[in-house]
Backbone as JSON Lines, residues from 0, in Angstrom:
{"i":0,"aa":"X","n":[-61.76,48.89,-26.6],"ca":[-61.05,50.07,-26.18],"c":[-60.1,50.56,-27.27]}
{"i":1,"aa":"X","n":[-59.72,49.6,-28.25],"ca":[-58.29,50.26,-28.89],"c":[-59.79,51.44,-29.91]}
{"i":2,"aa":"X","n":[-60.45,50.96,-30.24],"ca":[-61.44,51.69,-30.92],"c":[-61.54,53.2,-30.55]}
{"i":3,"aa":"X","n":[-61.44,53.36,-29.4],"ca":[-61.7,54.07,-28.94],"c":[-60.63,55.05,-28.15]}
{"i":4,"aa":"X","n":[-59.73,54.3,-28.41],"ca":[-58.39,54.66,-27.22],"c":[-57.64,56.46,-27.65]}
{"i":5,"aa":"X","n":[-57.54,56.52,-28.96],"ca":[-57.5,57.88,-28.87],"c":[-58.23,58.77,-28.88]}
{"i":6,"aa":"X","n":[-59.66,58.69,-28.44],"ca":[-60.41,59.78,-27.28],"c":[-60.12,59.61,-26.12]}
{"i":7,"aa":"X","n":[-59.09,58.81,-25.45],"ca":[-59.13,58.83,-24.22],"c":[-57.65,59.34,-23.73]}
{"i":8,"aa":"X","n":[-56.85,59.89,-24.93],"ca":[-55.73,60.36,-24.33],"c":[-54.64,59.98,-23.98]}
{"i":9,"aa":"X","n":[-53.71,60.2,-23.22],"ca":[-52.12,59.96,-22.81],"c":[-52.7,58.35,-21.7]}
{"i":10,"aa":"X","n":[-53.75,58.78,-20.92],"ca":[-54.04,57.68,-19.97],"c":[-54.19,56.51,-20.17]}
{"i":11,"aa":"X","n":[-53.76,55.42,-19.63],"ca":[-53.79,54.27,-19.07],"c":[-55.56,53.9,-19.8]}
{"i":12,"aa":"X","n":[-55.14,52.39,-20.67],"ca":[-56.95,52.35,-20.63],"c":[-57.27,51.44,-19.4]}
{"i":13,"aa":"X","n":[-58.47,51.84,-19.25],"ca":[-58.81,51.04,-17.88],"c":[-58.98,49.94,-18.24]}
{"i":14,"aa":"X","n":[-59.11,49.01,-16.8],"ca":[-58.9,47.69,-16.97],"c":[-60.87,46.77,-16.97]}
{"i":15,"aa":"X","n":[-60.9,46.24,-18.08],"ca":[-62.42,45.72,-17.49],"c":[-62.5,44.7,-16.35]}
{"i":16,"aa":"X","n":[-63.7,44.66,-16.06],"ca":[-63.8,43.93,-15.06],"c":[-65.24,43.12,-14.61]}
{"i":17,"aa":"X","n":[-65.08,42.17,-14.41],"ca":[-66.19,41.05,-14.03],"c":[-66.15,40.97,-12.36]}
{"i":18,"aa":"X","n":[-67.58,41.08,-11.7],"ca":[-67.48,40.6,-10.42],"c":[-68.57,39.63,-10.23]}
{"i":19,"aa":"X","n":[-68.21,38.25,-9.86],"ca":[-69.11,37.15,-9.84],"c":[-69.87,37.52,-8.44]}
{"i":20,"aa":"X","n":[-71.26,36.91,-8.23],"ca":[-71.91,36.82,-7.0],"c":[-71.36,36.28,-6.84]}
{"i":21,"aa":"X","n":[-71.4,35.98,-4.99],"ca":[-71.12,34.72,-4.25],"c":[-71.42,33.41,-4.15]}
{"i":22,"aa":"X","n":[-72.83,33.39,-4.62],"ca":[-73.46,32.09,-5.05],"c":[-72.41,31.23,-6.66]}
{"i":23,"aa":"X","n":[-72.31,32.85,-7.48],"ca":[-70.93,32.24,-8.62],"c":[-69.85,31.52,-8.25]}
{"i":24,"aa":"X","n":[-69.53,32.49,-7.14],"ca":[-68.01,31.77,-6.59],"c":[-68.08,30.42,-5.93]}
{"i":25,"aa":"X","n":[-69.44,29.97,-5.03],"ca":[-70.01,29.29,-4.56],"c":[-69.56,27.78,-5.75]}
{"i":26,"aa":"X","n":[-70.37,28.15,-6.91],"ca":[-70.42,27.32,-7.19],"c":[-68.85,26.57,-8.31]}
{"i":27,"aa":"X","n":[-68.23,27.79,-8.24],"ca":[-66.17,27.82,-8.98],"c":[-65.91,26.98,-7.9]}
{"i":28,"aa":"X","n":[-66.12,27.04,-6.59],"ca":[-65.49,25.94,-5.61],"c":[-66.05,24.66,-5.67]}
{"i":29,"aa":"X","n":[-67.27,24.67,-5.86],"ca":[-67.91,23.13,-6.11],"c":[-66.96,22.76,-7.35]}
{"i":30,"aa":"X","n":[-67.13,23.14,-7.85],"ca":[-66.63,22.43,-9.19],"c":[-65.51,22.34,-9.32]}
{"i":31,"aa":"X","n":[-64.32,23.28,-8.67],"ca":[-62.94,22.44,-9.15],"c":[-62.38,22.34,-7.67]}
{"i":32,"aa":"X","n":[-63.04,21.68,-6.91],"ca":[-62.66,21.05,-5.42],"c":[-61.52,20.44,-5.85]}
{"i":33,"aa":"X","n":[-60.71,20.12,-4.97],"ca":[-59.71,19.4,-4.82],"c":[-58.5,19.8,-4.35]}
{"i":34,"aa":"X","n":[-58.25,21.43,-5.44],"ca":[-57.15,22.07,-5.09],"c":[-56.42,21.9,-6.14]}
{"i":35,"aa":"X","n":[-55.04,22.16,-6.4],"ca":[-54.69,22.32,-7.44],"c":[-54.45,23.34,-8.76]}
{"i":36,"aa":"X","n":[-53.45,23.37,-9.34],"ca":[-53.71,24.25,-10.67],"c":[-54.72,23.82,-11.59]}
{"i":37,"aa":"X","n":[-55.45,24.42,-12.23],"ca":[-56.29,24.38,-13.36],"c":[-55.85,25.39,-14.66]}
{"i":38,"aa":"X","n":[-55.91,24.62,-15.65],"ca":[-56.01,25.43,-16.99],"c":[-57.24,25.61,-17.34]}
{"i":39,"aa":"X","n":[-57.74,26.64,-17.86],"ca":[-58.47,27.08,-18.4],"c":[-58.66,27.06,-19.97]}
{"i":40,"aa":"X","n":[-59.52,26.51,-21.04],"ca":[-59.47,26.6,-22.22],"c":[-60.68,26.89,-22.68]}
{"i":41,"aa":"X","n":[-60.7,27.57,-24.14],"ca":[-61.52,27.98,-24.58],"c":[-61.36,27.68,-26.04]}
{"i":42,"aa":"X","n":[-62.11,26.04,-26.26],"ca":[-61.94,25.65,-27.51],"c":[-62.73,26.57,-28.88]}
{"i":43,"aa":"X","n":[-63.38,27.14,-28.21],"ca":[-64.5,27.52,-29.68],"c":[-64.51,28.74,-30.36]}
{"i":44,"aa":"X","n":[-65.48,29.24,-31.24],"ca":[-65.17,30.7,-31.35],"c":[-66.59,30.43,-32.86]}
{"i":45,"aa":"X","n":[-66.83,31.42,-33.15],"ca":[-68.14,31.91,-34.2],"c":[-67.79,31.87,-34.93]}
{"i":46,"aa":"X","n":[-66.35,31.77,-35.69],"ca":[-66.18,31.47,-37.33],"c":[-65.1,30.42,-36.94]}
{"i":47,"aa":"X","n":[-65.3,29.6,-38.14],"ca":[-64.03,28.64,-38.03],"c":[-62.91,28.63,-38.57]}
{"i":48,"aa":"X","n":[-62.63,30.01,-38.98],"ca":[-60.93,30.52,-38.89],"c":[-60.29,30.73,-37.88]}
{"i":49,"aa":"X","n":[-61.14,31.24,-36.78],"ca":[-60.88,31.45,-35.4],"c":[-60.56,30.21,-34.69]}
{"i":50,"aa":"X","n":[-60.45,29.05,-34.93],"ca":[-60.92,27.85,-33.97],"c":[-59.7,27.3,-34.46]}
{"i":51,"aa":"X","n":[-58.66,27.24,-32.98],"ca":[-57.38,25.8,-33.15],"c":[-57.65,24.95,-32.89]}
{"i":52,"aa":"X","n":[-57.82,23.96,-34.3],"ca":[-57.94,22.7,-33.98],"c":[-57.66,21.74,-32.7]}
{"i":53,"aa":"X","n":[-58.91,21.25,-32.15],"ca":[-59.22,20.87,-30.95],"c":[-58.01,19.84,-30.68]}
{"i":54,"aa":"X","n":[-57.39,19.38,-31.86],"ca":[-56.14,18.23,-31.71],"c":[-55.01,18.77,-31.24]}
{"i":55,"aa":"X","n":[-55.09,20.15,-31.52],"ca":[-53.7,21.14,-30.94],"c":[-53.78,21.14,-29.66]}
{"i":56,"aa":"X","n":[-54.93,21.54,-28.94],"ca":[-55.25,21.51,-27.96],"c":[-54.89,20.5,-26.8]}
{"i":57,"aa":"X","n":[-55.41,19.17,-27.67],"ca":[-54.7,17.92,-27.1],"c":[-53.31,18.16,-26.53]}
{"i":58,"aa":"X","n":[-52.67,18.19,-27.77],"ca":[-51.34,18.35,-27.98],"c":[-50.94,19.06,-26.59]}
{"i":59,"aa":"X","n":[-51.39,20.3,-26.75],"ca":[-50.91,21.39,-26.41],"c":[-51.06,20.77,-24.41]}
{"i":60,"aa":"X","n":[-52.83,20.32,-24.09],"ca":[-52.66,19.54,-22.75],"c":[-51.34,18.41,-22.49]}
{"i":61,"aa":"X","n":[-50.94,17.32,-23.31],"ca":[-49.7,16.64,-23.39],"c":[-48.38,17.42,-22.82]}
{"i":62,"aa":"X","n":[-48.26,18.21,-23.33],"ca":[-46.88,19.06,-23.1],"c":[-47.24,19.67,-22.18]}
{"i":63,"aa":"X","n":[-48.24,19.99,-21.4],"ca":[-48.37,21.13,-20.03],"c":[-48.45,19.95,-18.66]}
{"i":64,"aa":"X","n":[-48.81,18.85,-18.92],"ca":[-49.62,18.19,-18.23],"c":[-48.58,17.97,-16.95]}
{"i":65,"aa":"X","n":[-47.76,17.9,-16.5],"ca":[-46.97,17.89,-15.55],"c":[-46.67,19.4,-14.64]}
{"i":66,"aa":"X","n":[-47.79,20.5,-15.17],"ca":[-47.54,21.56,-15.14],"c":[-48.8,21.76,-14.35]}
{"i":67,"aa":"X","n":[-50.15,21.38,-14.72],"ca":[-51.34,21.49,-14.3],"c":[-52.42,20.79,-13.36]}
{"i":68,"aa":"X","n":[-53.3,20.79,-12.52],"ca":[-53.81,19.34,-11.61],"c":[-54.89,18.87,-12.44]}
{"i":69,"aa":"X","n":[-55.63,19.77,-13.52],"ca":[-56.47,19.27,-14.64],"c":[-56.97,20.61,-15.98]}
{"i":70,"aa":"X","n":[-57.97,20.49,-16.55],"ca":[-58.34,21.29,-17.44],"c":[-60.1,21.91,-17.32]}
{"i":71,"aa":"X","n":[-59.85,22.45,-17.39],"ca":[-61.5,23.31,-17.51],"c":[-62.07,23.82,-18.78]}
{"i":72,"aa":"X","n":[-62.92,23.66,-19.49],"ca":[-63.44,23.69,-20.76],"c":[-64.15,24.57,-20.81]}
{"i":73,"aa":"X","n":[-64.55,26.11,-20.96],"ca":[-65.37,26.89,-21.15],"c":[-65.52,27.86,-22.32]}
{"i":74,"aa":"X","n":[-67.22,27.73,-22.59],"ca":[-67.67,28.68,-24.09],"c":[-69.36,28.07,-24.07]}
{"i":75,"aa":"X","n":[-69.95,28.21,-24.71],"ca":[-71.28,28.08,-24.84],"c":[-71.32,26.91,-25.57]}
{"i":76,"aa":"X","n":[-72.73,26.55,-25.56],"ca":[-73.15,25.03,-26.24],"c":[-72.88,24.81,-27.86]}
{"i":77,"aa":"X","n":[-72.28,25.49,-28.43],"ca":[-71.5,25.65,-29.55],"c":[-70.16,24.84,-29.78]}
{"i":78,"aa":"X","n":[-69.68,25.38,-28.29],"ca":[-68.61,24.71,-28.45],"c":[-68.09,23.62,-28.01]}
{"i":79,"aa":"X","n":[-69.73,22.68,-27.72],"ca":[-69.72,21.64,-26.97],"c":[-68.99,20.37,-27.72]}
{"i":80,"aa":"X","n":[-68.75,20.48,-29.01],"ca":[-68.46,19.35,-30.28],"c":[-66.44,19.43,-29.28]}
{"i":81,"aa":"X","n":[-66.28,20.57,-30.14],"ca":[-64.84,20.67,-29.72],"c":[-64.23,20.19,-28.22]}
{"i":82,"aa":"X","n":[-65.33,20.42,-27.85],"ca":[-64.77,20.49,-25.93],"c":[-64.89,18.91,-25.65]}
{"i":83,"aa":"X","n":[-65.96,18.17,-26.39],"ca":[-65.83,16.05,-26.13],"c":[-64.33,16.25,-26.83]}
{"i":84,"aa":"X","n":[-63.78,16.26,-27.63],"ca":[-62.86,15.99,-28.49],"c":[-62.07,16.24,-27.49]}
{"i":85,"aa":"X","n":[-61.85,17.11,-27.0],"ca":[-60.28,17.59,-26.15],"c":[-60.35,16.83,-25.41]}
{"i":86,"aa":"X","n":[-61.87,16.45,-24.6],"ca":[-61.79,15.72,-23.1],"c":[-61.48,14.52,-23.24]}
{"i":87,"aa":"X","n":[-62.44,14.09,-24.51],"ca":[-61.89,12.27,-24.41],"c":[-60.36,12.33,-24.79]}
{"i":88,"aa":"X","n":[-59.83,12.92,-25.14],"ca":[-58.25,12.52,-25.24],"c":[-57.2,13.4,-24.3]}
{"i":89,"aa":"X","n":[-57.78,14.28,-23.13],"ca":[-56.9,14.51,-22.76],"c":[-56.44,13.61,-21.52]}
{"i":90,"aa":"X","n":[-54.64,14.56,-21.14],"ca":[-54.23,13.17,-20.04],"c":[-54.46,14.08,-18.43]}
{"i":91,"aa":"X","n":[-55.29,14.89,-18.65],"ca":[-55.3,15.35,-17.3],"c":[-56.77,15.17,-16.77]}
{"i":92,"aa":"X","n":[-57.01,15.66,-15.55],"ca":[-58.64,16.02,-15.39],"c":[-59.36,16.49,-15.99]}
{"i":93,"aa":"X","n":[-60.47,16.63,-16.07],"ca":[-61.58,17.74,-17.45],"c":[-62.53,17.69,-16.52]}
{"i":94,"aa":"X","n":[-62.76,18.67,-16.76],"ca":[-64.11,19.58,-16.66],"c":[-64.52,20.34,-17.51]}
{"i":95,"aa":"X","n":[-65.55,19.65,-18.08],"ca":[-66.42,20.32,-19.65],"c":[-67.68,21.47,-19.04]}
{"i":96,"aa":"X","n":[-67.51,22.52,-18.97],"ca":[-68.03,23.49,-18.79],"c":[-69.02,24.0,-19.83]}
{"i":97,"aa":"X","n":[-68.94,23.82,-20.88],"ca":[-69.28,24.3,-22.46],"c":[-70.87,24.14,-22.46]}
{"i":98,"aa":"X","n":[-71.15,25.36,-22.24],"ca":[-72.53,25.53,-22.32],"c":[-73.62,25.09,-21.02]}
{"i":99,"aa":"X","n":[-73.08,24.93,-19.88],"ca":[-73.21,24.41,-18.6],"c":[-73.47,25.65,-17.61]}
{"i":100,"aa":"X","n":[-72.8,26.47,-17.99],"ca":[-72.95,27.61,-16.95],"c":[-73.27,29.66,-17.48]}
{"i":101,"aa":"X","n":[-73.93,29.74,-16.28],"ca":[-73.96,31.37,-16.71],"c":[-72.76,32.44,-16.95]}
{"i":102,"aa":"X","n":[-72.29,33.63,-17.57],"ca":[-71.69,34.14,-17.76],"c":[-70.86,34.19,-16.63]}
{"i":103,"aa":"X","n":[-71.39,34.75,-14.98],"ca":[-70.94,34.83,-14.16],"c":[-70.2,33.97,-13.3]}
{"i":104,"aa":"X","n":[-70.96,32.62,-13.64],"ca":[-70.38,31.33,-13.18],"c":[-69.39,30.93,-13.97]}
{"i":105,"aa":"X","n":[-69.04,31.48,-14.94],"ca":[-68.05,31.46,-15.88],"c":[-66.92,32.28,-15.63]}
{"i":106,"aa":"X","n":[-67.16,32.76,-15.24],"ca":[-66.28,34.3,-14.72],"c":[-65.46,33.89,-13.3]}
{"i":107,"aa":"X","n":[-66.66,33.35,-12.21],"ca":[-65.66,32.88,-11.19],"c":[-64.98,31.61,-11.23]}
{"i":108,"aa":"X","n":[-64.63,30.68,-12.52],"ca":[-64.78,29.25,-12.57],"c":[-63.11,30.36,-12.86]}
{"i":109,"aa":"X","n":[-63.17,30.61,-14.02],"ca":[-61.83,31.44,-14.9],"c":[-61.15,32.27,-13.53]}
{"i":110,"aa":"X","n":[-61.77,32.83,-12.49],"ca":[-60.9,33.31,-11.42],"c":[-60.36,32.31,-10.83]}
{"i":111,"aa":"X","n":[-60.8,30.88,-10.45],"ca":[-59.94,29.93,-9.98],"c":[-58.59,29.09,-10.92]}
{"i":112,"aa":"X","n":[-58.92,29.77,-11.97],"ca":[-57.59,29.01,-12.85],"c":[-56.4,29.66,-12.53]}
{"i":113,"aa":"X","n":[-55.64,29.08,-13.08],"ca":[-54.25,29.68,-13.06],"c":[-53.62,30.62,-14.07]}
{"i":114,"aa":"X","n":[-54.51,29.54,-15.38],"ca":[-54.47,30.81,-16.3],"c":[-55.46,30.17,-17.44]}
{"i":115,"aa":"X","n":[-55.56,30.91,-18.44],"ca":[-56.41,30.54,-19.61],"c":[-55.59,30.49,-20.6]}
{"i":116,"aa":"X","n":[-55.92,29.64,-21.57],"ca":[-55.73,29.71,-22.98],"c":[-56.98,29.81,-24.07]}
{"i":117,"aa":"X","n":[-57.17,30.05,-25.07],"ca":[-58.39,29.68,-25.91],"c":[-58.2,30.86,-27.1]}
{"i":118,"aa":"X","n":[-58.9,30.9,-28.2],"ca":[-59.56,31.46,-29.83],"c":[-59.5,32.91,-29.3]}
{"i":119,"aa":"X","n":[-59.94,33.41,-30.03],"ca":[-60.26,34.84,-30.35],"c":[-61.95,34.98,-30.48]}
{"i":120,"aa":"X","n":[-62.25,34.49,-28.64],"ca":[-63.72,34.81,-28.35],"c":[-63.61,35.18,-27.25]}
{"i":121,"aa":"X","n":[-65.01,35.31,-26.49],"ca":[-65.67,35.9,-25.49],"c":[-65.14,35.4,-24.16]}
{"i":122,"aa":"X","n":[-64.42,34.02,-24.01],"ca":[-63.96,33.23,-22.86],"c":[-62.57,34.01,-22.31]}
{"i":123,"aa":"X","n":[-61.61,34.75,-23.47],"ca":[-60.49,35.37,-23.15],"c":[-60.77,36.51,-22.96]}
{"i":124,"aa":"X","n":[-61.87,37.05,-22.71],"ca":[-62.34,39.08,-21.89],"c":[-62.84,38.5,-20.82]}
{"i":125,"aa":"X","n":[-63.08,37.3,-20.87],"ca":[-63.86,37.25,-19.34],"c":[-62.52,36.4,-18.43]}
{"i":126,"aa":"X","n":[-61.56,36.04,-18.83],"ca":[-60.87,35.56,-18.03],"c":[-59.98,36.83,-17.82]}
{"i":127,"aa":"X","n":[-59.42,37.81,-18.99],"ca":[-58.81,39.13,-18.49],"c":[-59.5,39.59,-17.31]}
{"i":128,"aa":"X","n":[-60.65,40.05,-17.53],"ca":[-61.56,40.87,-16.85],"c":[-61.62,40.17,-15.34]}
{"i":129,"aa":"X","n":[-61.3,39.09,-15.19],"ca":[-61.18,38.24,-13.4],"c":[-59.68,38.69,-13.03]}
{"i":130,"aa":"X","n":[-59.08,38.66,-14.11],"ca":[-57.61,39.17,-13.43],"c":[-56.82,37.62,-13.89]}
{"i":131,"aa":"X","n":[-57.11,36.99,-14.6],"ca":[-56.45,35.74,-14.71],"c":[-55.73,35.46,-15.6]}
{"i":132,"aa":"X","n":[-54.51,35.25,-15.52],"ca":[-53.59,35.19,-16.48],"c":[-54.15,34.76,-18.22]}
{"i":133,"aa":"X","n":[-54.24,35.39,-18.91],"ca":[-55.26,34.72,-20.63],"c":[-54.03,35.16,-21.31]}
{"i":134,"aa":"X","n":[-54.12,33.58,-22.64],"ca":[-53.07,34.11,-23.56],"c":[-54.39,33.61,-24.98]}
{"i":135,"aa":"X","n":[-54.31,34.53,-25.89],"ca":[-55.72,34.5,-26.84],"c":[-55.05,34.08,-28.12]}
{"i":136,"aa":"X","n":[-55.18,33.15,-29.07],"ca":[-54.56,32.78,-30.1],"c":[-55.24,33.3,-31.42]}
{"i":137,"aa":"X","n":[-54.45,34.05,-32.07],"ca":[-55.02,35.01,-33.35],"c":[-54.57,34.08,-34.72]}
{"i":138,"aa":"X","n":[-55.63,34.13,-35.53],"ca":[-55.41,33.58,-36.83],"c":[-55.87,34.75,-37.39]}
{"i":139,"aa":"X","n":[-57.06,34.5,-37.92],"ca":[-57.43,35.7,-39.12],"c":[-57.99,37.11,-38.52]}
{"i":140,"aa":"X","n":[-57.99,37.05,-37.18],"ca":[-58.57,38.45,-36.37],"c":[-57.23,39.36,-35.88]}
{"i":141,"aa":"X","n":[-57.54,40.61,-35.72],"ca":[-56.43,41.51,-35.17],"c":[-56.13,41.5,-34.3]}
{"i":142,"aa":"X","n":[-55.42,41.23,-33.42],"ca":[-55.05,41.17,-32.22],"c":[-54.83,42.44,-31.57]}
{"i":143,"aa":"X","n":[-54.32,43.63,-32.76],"ca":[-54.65,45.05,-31.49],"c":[-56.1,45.39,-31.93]}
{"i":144,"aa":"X","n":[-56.65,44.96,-32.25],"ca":[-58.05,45.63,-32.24],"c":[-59.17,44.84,-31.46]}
{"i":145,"aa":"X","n":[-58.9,43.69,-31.21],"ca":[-59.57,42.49,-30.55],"c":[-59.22,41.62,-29.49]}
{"i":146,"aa":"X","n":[-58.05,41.37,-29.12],"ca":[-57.26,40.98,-27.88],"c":[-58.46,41.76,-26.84]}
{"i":147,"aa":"X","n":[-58.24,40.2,-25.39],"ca":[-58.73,41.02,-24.12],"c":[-57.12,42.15,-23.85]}
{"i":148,"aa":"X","n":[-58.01,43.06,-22.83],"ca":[-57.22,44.08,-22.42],"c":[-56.87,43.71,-21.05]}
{"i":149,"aa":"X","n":[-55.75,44.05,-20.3],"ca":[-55.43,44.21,-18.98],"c":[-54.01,43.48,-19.06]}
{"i":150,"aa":"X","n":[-52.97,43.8,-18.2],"ca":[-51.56,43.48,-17.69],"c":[-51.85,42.03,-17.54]}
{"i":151,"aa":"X","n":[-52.57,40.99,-17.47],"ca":[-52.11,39.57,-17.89],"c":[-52.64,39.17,-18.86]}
{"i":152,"aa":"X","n":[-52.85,40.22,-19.97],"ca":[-53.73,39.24,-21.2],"c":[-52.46,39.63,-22.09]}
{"i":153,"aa":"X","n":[-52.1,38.42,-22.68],"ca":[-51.11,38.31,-23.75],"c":[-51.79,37.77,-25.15]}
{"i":154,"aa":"X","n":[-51.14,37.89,-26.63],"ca":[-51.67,36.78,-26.99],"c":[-50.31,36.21,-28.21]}
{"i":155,"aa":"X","n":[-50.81,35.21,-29.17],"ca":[-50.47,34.57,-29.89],"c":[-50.64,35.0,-31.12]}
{"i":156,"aa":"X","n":[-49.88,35.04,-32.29],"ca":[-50.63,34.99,-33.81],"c":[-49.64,33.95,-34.72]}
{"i":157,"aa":"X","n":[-50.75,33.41,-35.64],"ca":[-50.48,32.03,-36.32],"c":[-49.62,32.3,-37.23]}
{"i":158,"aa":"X","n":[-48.57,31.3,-37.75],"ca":[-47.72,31.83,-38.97],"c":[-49.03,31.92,-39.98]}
{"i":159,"aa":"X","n":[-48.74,33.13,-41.19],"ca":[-49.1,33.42,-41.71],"c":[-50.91,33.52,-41.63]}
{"i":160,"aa":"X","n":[-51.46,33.95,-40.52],"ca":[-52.59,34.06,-39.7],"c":[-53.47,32.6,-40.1]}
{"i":161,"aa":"X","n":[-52.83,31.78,-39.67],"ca":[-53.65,30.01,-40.66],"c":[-53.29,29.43,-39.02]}
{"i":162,"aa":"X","n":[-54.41,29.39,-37.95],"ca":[-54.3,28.64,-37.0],"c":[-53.95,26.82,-37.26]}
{"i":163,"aa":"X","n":[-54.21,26.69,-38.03],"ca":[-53.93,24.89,-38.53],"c":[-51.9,24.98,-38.72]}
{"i":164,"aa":"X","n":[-51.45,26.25,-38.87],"ca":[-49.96,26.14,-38.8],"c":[-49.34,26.58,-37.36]}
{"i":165,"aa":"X","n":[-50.31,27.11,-36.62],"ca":[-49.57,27.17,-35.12],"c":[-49.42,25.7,-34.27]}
{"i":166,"aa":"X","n":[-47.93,25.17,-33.82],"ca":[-47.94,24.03,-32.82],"c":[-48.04,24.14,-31.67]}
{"i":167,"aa":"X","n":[-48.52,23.18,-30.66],"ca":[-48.6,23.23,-29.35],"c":[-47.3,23.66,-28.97]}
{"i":168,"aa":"X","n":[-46.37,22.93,-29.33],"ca":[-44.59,23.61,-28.34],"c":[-44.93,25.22,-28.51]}
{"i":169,"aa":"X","n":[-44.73,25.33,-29.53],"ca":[-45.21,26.96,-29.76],"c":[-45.94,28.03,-28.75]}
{"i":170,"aa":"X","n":[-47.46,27.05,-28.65],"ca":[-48.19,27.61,-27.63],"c":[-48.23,27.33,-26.41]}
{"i":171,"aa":"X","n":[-47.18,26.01,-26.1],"ca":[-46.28,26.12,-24.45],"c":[-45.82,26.89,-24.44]}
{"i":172,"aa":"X","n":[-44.56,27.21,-25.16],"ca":[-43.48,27.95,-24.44],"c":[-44.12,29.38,-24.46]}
{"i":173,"aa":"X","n":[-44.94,30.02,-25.68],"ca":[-45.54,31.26,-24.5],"c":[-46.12,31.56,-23.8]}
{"i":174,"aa":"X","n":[-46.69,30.29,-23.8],"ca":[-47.8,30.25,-22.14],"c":[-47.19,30.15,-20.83]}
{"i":175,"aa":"X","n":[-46.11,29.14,-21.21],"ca":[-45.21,29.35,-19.57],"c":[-44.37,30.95,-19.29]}
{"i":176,"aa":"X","n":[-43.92,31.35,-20.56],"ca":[-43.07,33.01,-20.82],"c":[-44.04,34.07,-19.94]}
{"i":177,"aa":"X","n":[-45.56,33.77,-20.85],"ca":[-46.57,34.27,-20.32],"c":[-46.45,33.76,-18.41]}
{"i":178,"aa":"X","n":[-46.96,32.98,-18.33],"ca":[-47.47,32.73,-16.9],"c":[-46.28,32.86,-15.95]}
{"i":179,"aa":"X","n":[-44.79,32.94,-16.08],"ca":[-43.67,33.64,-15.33],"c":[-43.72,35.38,-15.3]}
{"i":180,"aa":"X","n":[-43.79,35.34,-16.81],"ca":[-43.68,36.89,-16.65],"c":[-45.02,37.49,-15.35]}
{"i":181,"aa":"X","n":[-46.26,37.14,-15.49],"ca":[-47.12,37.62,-14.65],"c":[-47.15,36.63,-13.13]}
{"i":182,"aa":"X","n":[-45.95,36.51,-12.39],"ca":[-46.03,35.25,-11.75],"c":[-47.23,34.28,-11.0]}
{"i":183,"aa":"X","n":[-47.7,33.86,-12.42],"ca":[-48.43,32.84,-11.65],"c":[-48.31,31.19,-12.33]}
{"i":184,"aa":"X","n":[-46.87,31.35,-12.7],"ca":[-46.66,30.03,-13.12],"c":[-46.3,29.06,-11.75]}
């Protein structure tokens, strides 16, 4: 949309939007039964400037973990390397999603979170687009030209756009800033 945003005038850009079947949603409840908050992450991304090191991630679960009832791992079979890495070391629940499910089933898994985190890919438009709180972490990509769009998508950018220099405290404290400001912390 920013591409495009001044053909569209003084107005509001619209908000995108994903609607899962029911059989999708069907299956967002199988899978994170229990109840509880869930985080949402999205370790991966198509170039590896884009990609915070999966150890941040760790990190970054450590410092939330009293915050969340577990973690949810979603992106395609790409990003299946990164997503063992987070799981075997994180201290919460996991659910490795990564390459497991259809777009849509992806879509209603990200409507049951609480909120998302993840790269500068395809996992943070589809968690905007459910309405779910997403905060998108920018290294070498633009963030007004590439950020999801909608009133809970926030994002991040790396000192000096080098994701290997952004820390987890870092990407707590605007994730909680984030997830108050839109209350769904």
């Amino acid at each position: 949309m920013g591409v495009i945003a001044s053909l569209h005038g003084a107005r509001p850009l619209p908000r995108a939007s994903v609607w899962p079947r029911p059989e999708d949603r069907a299956f967002a409840v199988r899978t994170l039964s229990g109840g509880g908050r869930w985080l949402g992450i999205g370790p991966g991304a198509h170039w590896p400037p884009k990609i915070w090191p999966p150890r941040r991630f760790v990190e970054l679960v450590a410092e939330l973990r009293s915050e969340f009832h577990g973690i949810v791992l979603l992106g395609d079979s790409t990003d299946a390397a990164p997503a063992r890495e987070i799981a075997a070391a994180a201290l919460l629940a996991c659910v490795d999603l990564c390459g497991r499910t259809s777009i849509l089933e992806a879509a209603a898994v990200l409507g049951r979170c609480a909120c998302f985190i993840g790269n500068d890919s395809g996992p943070g438009h589809l968690a905007a687009a459910v309405g779910t709180p997403t905060l998108t972490l920018f290294g070498p990509g633009d963030p007004a030209r590439y950020r999801p769009w909608g009133a809970g998508a926030a994002w991040l950018e790396a000192p000096g756009r080098d994701l290997d220099r952004l820390r987890a405290d870092t990407v707590a404290a605007k994730l909680r800033a984030h997830t108050a400001a839109t209350g769904s912390s």
